[in-house]
C-alpha positions in Angstrom: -58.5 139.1 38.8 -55.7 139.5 41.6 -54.3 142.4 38.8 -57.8 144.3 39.3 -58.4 144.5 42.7 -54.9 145.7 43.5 -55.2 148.4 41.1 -58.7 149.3 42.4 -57.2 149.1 46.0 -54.8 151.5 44.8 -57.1 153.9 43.4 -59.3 153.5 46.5 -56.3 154.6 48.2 -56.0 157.8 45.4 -59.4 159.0 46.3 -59.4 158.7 50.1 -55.8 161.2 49.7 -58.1 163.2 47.6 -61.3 163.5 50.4 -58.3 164.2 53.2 -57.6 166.9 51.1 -61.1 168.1 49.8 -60.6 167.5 46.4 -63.9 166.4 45.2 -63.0 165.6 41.2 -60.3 163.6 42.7 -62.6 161.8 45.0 -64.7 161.2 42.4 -62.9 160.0 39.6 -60.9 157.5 41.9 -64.3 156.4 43.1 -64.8 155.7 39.2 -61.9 153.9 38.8 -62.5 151.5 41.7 -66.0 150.7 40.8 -65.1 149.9 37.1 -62.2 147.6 39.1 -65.1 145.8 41.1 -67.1 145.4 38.1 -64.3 144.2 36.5 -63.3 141.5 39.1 -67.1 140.4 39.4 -67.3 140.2 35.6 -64.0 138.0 35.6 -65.4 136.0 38.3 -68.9 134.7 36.5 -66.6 134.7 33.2 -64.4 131.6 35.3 -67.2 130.3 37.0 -68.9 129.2 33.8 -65.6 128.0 32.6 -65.1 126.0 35.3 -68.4 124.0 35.4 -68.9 123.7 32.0 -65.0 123.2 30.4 -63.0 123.2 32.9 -60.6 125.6 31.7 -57.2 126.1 33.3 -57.1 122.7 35.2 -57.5 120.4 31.7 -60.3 118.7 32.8 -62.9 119.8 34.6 -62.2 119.5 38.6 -65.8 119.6 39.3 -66.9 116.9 36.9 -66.7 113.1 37.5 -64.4 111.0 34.9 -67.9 110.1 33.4 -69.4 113.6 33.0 -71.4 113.4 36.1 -71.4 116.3 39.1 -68.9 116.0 41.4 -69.7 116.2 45.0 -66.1 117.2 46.0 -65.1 119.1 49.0 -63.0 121.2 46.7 -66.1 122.1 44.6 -67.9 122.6 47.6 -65.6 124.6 49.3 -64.3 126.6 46.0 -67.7 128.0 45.3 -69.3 128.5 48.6 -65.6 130.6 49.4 -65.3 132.4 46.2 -69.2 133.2 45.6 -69.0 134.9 49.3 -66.0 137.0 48.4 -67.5 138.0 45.7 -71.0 139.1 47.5 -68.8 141.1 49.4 -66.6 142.6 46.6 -70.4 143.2 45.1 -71.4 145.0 48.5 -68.3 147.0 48.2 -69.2 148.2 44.6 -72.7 149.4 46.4 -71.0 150.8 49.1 -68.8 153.2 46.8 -71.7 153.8 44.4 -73.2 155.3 47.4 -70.4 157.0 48.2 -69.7 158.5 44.6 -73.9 159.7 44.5 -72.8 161.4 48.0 -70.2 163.1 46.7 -71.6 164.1 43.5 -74.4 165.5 46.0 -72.3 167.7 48.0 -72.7 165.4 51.1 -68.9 165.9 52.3 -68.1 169.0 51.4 -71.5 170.5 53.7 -69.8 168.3 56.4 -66.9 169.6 56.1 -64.6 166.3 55.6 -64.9 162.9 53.8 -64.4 160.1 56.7 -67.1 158.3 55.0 -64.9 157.7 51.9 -61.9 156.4 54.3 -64.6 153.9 56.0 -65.5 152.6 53.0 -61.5 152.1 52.1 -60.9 150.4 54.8 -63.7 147.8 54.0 -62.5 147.9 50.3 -58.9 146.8 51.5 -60.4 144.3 53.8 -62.1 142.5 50.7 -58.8 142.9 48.7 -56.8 141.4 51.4 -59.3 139.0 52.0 -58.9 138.2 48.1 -55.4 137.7 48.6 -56.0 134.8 51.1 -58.4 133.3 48.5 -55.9 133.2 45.9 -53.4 131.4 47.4 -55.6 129.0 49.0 -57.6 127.7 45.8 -55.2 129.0 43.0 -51.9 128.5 44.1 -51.9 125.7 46.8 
């Protein structure tokens, strides 16, 4: 999942160089690419999600299950899914964002203004989510 949304903040950063220097296909199929990445991530994310509250998978037993097969009330559950589940409403809202920004510039939008800011705005909140990311991992994953 870490993989995926550097290599969609990399082609993020492809079609931002492409709007500075109005080259709309470029635009557009690095807007592609980082959409598919988003999907991807969010796809990955429901895919360990149900792993993780119904096997358990990666940890050997499940971390958010009781010794007895009961629900476990843990902070680590609470705070895994609550953290996690609002990254990914925001990597979701990101996905939106450069859907948008894809239907604009399939439309023409930038090119009648003249430049394609709005594509470097909506980097920056893409690189914000992937840095954000980036704090999540090591937090839940790797501490």
């Amino acid at each position: 999942m870490t993989f995926i949304l550097i290599i969609s903040s990399v082609t993020m950063v492809l079609a931002v160089h492409a709007g500075h220097n109005m080259d709309k296909k470029g635009v557009v199929k690095n807007l592609v690419w980082t959409i598919i990445g988003g999907i991807a991530f969010l796809g990955c994310q429901a895919w360990e999600w149900n792993h993780l509250h119904h096997e358990g998978a990666w940890w050997g037993s499940n971390p958010f299950l009781n010794a007895d097969g009961t629900a476990s009330s843990t902070n680590f559950t609470n705070y895994f899914f609550t953290i996690t589940g609002f990254h990914g409403f925001h990597v979701f809202s990101g996905v939106v964002i450069n859907i948008v920004m894809l239907i604009m510039t399939l439309m023409d939008k930038f090119e009648q203004r003249g430049h394609y800011l709005m594509i470097e705005k909506a980097g920056l909140y893409w690189h914000f989510v992937d840095l954000v990311w980036v704090f999540v991992f090591t937090c839940f994953y790797l501490v």
